[in-house]
N, C-alpha and C positions, 0 to 999 in steps of 0.2 A: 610351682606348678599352678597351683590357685591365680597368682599372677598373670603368666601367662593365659588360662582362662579366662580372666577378666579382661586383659587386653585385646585378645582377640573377639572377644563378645563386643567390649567398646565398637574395635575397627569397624566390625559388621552392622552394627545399630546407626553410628556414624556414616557409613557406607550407605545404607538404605534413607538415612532421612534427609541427604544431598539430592539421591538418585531420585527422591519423593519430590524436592523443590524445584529438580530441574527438568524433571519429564523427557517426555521424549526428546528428540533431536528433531530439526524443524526441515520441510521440505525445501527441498533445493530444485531450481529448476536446471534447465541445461548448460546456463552460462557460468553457475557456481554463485546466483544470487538467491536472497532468500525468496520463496514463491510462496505470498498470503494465499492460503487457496478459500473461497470463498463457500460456507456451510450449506447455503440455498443455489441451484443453477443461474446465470443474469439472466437479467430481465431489463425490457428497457426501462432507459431512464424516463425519469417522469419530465412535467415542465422545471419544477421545482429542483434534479437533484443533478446536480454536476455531474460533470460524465470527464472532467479532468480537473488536475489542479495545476499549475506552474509555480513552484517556490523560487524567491526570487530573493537576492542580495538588499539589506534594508535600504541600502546607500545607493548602490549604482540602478539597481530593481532592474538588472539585469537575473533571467532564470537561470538558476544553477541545478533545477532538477526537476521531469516531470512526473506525474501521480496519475496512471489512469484509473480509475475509477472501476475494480474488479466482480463491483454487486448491481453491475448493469453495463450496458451498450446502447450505443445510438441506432437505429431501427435504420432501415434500409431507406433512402433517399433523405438523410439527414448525417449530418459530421459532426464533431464536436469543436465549436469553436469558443475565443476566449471573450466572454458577456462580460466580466467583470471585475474589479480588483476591491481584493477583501486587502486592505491594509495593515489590519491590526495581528492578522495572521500569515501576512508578508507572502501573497498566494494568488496568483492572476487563476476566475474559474472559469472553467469550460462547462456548457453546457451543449445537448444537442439544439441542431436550429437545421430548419430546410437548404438543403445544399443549394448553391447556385455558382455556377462554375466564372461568372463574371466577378467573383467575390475575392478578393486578394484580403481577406482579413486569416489571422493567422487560427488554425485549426491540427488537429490530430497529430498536436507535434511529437507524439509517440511513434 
């Protein structure tokens, strides 16, 4: 009897210190991916902060996936386009910059 008390006390202590490391379960948005949801409301991006990322194959530096940037947004008559390649972090960035519809440079590929 003692036994079985002790193994069920185990299960449960066990039980609880899984339940303690893994937390909650993480929000999902509508497509069944994971949705970072961001602490503070955006705001826009500064000069300074990327408003995207594009990660990109080391070899062909063809993108295999974008990153928008969820703790801000480009402000109304500006779009995010791609300013520059971080290399070392295999990552073409977007920043925002003044629209201009003459511009065939590649932007908001989200």
């Amino acid at each position: 009897m003692d036994n079985k008390i002790s193994c069920v006390v185990f299960l449960l202590v066990l039980t609880r210190f899984f339940i303690g490391i893994i937390g909650n379960p993480p929000d999902w948005n509508k497509t069944g991916s994971f949705l970072d949801v961001p602490t503070n409301p955006p705001e826009p991006c500064g000069e300074d902060t990327p408003c995207g990322w594009g990660l990109y194959d080391r070899f062909s530096r063809e993108v295999d996936s974008y990153m928008q940037n969820r703790n801000c947004y480009c402000e109304e008559g500006t779009a995010c386009y791609r300013q520059e390649d971080n290399r070392m972090k295999l990552a073409f960035i977007y920043r925002c910059r003044v629209s201009d519809p003459r511009d065939t440079g590649e932007y908001n590929p989200w």
